[in-house]
BALOBA-1460 file (C-alpha; in Angstrom, 3 decimals):
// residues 169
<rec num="1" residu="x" x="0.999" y="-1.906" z="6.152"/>
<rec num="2" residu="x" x="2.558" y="-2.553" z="2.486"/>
<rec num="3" residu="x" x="0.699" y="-1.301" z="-0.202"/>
<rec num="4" residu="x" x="-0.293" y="-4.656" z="-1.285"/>
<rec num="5" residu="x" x="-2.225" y="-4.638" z="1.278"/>
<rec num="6" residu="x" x="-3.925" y="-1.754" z="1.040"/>
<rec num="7" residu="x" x="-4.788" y="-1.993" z="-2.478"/>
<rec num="8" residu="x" x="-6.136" y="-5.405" z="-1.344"/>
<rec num="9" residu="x" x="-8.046" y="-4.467" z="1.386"/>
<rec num="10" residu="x" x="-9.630" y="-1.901" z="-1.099"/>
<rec num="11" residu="x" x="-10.645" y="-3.591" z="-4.172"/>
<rec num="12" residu="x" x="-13.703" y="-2.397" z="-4.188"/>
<rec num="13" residu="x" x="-12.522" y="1.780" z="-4.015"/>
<rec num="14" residu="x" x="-9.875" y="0.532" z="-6.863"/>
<rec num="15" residu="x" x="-12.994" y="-0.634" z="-8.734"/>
<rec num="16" residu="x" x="-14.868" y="2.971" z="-8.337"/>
<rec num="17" residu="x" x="-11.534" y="4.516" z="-9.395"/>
<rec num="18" residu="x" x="-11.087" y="2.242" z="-12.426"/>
<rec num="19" residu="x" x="-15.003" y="2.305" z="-13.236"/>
<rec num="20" residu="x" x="-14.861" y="6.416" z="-13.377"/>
<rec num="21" residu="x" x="-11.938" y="6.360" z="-15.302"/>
<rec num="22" residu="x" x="-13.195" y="4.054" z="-18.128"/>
<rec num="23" residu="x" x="-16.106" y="6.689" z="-18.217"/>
<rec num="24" residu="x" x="-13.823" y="9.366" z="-18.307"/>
<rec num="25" residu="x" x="-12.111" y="7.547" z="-21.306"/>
<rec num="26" residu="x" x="-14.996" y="6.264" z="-23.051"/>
<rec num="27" residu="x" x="-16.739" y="10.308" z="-23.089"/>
<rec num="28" residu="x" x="-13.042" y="11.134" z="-24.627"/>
<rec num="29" residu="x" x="-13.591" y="8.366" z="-27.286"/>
<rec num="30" residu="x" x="-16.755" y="9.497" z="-28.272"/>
<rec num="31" residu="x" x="-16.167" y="13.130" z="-28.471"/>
<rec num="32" residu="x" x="-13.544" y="12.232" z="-31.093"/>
<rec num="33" residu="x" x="-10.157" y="13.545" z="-32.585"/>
<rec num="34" residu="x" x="-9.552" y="17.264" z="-32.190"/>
<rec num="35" residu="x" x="-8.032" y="19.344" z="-35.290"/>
<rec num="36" residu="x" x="-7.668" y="22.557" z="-34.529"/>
<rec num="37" residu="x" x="-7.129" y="25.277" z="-31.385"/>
<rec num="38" residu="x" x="-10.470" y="26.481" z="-32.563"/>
<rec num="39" residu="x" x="-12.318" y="23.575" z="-32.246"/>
<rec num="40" residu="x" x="-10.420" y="23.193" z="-28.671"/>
<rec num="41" residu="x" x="-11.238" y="26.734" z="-27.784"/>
<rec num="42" residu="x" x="-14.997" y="25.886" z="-28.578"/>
<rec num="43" residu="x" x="-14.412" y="22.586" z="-26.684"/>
<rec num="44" residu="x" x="-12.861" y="23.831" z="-23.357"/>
<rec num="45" residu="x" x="-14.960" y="26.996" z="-22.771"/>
<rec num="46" residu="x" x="-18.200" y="24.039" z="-23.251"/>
<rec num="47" residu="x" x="-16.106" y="22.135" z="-20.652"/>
<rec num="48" residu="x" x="-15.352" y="24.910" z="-18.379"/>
<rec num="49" residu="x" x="-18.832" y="26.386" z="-18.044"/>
<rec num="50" residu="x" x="-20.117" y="22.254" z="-16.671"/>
<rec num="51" residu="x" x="-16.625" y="21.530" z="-15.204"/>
<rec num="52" residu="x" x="-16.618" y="24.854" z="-12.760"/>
<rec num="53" residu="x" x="-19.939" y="23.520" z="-10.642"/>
<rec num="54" residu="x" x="-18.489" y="19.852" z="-11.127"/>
<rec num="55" residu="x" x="-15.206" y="21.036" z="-9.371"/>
<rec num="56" residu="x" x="-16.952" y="23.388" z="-6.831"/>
<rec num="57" residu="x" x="-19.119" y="20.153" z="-5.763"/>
<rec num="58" residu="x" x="-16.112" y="18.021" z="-5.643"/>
<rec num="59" residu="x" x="-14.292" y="20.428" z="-3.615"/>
<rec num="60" residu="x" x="-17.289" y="21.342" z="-1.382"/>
<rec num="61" residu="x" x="-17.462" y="17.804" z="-0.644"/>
<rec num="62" residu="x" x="-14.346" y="16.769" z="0.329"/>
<rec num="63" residu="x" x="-14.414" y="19.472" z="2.580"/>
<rec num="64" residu="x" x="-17.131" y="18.509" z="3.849"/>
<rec num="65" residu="x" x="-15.776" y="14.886" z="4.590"/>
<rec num="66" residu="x" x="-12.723" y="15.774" z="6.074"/>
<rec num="67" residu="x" x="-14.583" y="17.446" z="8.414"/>
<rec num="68" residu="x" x="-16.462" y="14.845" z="9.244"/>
<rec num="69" residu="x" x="-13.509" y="12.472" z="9.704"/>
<rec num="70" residu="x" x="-12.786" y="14.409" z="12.272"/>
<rec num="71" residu="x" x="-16.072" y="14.239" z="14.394"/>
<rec num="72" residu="x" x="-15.461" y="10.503" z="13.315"/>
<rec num="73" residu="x" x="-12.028" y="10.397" z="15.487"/>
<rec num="74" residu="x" x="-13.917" y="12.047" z="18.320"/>
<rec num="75" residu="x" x="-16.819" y="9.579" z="18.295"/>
<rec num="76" residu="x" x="-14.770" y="6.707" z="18.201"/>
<rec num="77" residu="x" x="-12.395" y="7.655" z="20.902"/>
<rec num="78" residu="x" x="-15.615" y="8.053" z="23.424"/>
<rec num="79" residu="x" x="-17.200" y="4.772" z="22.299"/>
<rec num="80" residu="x" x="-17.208" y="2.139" z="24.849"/>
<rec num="81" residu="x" x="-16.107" y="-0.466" z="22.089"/>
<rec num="82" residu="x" x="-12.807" y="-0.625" z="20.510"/>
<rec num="83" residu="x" x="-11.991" y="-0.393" z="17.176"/>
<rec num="84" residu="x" x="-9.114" y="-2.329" z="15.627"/>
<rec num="85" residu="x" x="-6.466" y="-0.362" z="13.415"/>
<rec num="86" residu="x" x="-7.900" y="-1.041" z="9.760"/>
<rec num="87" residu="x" x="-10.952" y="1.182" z="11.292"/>
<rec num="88" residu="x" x="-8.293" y="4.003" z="12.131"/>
<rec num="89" residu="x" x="-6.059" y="3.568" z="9.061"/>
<rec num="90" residu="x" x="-8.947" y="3.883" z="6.753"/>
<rec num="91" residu="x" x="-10.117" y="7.262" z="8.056"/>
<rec num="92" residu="x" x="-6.566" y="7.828" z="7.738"/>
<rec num="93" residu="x" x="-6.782" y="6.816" z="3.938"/>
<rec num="94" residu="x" x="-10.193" y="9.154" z="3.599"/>
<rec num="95" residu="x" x="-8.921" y="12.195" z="4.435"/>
<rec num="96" residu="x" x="-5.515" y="11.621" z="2.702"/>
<rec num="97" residu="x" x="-8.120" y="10.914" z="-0.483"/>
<rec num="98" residu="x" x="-10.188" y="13.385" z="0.160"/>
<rec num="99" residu="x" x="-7.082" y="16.243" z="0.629"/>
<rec num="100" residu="x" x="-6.125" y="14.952" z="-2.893"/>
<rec num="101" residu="x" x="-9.407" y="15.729" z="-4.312"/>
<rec num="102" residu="x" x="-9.718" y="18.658" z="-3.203"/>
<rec num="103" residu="x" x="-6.611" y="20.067" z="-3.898"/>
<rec num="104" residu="x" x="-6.801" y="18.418" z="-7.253"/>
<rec num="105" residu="x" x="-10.683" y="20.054" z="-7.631"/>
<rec num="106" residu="x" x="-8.914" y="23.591" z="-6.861"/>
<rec num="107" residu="x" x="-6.520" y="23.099" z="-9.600"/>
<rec num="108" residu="x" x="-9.105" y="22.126" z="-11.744"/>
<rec num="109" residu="x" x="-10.815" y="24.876" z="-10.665"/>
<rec num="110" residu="x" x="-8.206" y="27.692" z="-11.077"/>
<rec num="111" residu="x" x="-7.609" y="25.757" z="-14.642"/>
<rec num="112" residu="x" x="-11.442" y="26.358" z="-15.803"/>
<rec num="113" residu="x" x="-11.011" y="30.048" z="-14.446"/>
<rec num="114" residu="x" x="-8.046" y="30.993" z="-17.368"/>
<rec num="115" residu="x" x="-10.087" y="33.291" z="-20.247"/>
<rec num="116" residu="x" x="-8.414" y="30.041" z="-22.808"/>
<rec num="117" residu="x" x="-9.748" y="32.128" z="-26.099"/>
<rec num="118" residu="x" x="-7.467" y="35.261" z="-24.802"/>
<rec num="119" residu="x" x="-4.047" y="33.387" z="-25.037"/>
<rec num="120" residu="x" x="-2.767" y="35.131" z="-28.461"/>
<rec num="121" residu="x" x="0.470" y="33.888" z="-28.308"/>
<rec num="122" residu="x" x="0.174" y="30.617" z="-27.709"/>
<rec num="123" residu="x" x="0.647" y="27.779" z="-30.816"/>
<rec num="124" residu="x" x="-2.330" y="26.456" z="-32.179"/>
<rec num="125" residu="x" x="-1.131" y="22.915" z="-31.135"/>
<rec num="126" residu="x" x="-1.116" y="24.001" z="-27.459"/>
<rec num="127" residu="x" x="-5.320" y="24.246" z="-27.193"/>
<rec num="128" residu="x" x="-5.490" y="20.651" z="-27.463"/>
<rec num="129" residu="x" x="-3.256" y="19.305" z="-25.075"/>
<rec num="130" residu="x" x="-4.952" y="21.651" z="-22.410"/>
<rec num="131" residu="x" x="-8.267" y="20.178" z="-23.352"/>
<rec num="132" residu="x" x="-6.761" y="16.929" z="-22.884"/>
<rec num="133" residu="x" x="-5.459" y="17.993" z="-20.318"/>
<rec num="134" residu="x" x="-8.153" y="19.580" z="-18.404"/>
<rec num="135" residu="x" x="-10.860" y="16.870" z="-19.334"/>
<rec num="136" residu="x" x="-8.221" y="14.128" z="-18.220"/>
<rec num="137" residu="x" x="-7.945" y="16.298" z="-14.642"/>
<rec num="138" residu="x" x="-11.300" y="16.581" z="-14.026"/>
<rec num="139" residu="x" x="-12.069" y="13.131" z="-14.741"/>
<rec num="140" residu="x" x="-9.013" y="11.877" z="-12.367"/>
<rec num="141" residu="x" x="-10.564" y="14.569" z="-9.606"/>
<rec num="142" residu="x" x="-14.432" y="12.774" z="-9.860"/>
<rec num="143" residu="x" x="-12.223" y="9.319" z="-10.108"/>
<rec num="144" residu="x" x="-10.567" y="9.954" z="-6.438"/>
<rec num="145" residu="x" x="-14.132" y="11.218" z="-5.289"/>
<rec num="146" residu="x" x="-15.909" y="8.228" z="-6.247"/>
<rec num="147" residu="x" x="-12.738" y="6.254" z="-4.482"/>
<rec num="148" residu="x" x="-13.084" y="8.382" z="-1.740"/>
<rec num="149" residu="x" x="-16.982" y="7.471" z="-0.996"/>
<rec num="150" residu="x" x="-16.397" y="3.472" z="-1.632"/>
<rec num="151" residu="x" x="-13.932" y="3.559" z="1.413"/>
<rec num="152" residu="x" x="-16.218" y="5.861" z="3.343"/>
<rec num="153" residu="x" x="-19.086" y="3.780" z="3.128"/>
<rec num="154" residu="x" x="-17.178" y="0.598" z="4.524"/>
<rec num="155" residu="x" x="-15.746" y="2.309" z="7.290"/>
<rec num="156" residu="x" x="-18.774" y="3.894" z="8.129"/>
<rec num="157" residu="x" x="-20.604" y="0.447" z="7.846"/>
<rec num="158" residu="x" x="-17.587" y="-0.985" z="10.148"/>
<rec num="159" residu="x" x="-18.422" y="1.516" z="12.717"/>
<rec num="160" residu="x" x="-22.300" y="0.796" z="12.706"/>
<rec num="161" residu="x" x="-21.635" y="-2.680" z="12.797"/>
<rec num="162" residu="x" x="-19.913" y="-2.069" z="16.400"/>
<rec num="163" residu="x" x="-22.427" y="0.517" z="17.572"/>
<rec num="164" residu="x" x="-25.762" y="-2.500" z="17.114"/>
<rec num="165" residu="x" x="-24.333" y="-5.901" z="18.680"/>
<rec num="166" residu="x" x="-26.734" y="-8.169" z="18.382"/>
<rec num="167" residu="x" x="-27.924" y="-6.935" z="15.000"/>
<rec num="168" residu="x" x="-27.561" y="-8.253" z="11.536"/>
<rec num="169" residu="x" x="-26.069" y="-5.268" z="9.295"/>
């Protein structure tokens, strides 16, 4: 499948993705210009003490889902209906998402672990672009989340629909 296809058949995960990032970018705007490695430093440890639950919740629940892609596979394979390959390649596409996030929430994570106020020898200049830095990874991490759970919630709608013939879902 080309990826114009893909990012067709998942306009509405691109939309999440896009959506989150705008937030992302519009909570950036309105904190403002940065000056100086204090004002960072004052910045990034206010950042780190939300953005360490944010990440362990992110990474927690992409866990979490790729687990349960897996107990997907198994359910579908003993189903007495078939399932055509869009079904299959978007579990595929979930758990390569949600392997992303998470290894993108553990960076993040690892990131909002560093003591930032400690680093003596580092220039001034460098505190800002590791706030930017930071605040642009952790909003990219919730950004591939909220991708991840538009696709999930069409696949796993795609699968109910085949479990209840008959039924309007």
């Amino acid at each position: 499948m080309r990826v114009t296809e893909v990012l067709r058949s998942h306009l509405w995960a691109i939309g999440f993705f896009l959506c989150t990032c705008a937030i992302g970018y519009g909570a950036r705007w309105a904190i403002g210009d940065i000056y100086s490695s204090a004002e960072a430093t004052d910045l990034i440890q206010a950042l780190s003490r939300a953005g360490l639950y944010l990440a362990s919740a992110i990474v927690t629940a992409a866990a979490t889902t790729l687990a349960l892609m897996l107990t997907l596979i198994g359910m579908l394979k003993r189903m007495e209906s078939e399932f055509n390959e869009q079904t299959y390649r978007d579990v595929d596409l979930i758990a390569l998402l949600a392997s992303f996030t998470m290894a993108s929430g553990l960076a993040v994570l690892l990131a909002f672990t560093l003591p930032v106020g400690e680093f003596d020898t580092l220039p001034p200049r460098w505190y800002i672009y590791l706030y930017e830095g930071m605040f642009a990874a952790t909003v990219l991490t919730v950004a591939m989340f909220a991708a991840t759970v538009a696709i999930l919630y069409r696949t796993v709608r795609r699968v109910i629909k085949r479990m209840t013939p008959g039924r309007e879902v």
